[in-house]
C-alpha positions as CSV (number, residue, x, y, z in Angstrom):
1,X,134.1,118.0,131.0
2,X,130.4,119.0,132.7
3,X,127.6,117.4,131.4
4,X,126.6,120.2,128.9
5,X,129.6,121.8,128.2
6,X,130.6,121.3,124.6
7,X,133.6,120.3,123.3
8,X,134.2,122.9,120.2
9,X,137.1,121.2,118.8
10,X,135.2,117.9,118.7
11,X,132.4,119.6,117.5
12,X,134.3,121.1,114.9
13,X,136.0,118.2,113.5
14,X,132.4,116.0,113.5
15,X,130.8,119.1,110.8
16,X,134.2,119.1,109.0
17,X,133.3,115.4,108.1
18,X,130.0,115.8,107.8
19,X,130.4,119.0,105.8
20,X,131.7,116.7,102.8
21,X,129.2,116.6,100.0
22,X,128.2,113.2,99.9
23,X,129.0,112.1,103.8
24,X,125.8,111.9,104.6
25,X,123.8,110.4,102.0
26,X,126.6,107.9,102.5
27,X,126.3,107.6,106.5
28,X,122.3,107.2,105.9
29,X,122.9,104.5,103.2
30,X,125.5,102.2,105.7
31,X,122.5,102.7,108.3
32,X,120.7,99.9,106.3
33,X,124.0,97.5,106.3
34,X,127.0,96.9,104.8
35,X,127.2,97.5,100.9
36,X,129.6,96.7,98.3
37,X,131.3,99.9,96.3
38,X,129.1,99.7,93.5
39,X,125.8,99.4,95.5
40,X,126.3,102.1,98.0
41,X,127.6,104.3,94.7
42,X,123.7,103.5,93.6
43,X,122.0,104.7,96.7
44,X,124.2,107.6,97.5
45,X,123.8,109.1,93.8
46,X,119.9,108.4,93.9
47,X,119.7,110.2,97.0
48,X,121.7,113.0,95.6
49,X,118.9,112.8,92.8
50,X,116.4,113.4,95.1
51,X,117.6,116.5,96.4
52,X,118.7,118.2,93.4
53,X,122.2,117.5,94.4
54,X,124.8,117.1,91.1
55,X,126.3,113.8,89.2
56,X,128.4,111.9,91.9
57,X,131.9,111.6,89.9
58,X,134.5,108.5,91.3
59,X,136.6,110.9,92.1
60,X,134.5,112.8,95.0
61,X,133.1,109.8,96.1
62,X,136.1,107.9,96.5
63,X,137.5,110.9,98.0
64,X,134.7,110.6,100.6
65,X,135.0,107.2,101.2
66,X,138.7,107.6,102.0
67,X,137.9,110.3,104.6
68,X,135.3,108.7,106.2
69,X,137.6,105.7,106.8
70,X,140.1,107.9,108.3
71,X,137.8,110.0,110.5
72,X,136.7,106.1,111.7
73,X,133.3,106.5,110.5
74,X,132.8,103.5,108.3
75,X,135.0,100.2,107.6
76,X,136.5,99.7,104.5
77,X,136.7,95.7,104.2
78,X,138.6,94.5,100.7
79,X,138.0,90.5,99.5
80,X,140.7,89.4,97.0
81,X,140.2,87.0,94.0
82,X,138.7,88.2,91.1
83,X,137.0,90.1,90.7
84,X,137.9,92.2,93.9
85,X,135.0,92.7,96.1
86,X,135.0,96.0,98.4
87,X,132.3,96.5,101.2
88,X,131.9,99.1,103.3
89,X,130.1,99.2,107.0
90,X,129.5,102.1,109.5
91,X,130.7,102.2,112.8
92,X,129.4,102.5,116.2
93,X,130.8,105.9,116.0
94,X,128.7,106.7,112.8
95,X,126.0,105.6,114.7
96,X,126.5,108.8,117.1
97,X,126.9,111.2,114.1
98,X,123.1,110.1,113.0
99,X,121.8,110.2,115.8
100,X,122.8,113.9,115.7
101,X,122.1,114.6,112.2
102,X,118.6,113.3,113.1
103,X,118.2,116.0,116.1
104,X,119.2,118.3,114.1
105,X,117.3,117.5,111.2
106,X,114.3,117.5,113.5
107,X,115.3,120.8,114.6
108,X,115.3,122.2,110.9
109,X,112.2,120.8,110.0
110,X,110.6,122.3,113.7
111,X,111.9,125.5,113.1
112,X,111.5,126.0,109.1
113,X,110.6,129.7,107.8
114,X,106.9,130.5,107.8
């Protein structure tokens, strides 16, 4: 592919993921380090908070979570005993998809209604 050509099924499948309600405040949260379930819960909902955004219910965030891992965006890492301990990471991959949320963030902000 040339150098500025874009790849609209790529492209496509990157906003389906990041479409997801709570994808990003959840790829911004990871960008700080690896968190267990229950802390990154905490950040993602106080972010949502912050933006007017509803209550996060289990069930869309877990849904999240689960389609993150498949998309290969974070790491879902489990520790047995008791009680069970689940963390989650991003990946190198995630890194990319901030680093374009971040362009285009700057673009919004550059180009806001006056």
């Amino acid at each position: 592919m040339a150098g500025d050509e874009i790849d609209w099924g790529e492209a496509q499948e990157a906003l389906r993921v990041t479409r997801m309600d709570w994808a990003v405040p959840v790829l911004v949260a990871l960008a700080k380090g690896p968190q267990t379930w229950t802390s990154l819960r905490a950040r993602v909902q106080q972010s949502g908070m912050k933006t007017g955004r509803p209550l996060l219910y289990d069930k869309a965030y877990n849904r999240t979570l689960d389609a993150m891992v498949k998309a290969g965006l974070i790491i879902r890492k489990e520790k047995g005993g008791f009680p069970r301990t689940v963390t989650y990471q991003s990946t190198s991959k995630a890194g990319g998809v901030l680093f374009a949320l971040r362009s285009y963030s700057d673009w919004s902000h550059n180009h806001k209604a006056q």
